[in-house]
N, C-alpha and C positions, 0 to 999 in steps of 0.2 A: 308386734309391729304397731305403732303408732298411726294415726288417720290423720291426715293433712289437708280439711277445706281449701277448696279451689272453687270457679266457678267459671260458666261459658256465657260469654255475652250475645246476644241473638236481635241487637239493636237494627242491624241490616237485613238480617231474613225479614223481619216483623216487618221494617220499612219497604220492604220489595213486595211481601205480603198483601201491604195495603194501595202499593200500586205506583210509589215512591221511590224512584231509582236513583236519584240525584239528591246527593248529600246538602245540596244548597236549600234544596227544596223545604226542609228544618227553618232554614234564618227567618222569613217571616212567621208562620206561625209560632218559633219560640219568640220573637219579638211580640207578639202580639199577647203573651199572656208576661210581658215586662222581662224579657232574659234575653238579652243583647250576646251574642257570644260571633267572633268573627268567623269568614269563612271556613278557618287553617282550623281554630276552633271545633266547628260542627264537622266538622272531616275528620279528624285525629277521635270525636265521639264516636260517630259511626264504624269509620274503617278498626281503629283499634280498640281493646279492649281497656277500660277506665279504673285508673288504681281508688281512685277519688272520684267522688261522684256527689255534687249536692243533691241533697233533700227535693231542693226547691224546679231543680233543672230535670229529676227523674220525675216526680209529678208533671212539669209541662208533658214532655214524653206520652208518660203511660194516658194522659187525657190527648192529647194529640193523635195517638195512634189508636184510641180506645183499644187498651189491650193492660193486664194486669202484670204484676212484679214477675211473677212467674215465666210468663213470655218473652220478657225480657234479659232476664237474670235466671242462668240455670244453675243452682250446684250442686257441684261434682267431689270424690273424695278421691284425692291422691295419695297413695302407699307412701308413706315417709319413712326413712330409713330409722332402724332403732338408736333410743340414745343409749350409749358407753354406759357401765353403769361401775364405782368403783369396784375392787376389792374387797373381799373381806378383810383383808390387814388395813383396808384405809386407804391403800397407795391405788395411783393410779393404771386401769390395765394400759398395756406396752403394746405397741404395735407388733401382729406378729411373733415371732419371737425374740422379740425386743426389750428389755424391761428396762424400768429404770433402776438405778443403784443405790441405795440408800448410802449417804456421806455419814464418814466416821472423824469425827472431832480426834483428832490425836495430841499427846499434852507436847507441848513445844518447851525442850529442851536447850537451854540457856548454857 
């Protein structure tokens, strides 16, 4: 079975941590080292976890909260299911007891 990086973001603990319970409380000090981001913004960072993440936005952060990548960002390995793998004849496996059929060209009779 194959291994599947994941990872758990701990944006909100770290921010409670340091004594920061209001997701607003971000908008000035990220303005303050030039990263404008609206309120719905710094809310959707905190509360949810970030597919996409600048560079430049996780530096304010980690010097904001004095706290390192690790604190922030944990990962995790998720069990990922195995991939199919063909046949030995080439064909592909069938679900089950299912197979597929191999098509027979037959000569067409005039």
């Amino acid at each position: 079975m194959t291994r599947k990086l994941d990872y758990r973001w701990h944006l909100r603990q770290v921010m409670a941590a340091k004594g920061m319970f209001s997701t607003t409380d971000l908008i000035p000090l990220l303005a303050q080292r030039d990263i404008d981001l609206s309120s719905s913004q710094v809310y959707r960072l905190v509360v949810e976890r970030p597919e996409r993440l600048s560079l430049k936005i996780l530096m304010a952060l980690l010097d904001i909260l004095d706290c390192t990548m690790a604190d922030l960002i944990e990962p995790i390995a998720v069990a990922a299911p195995a991939c199919r793998k063909k046949a030995a004849s080439g064909e592909e496996a069938g679900v089950g007891e299912l197979r597929p059929k191999r098509a027979r060209i037959a000569p067409v009779n005039d």
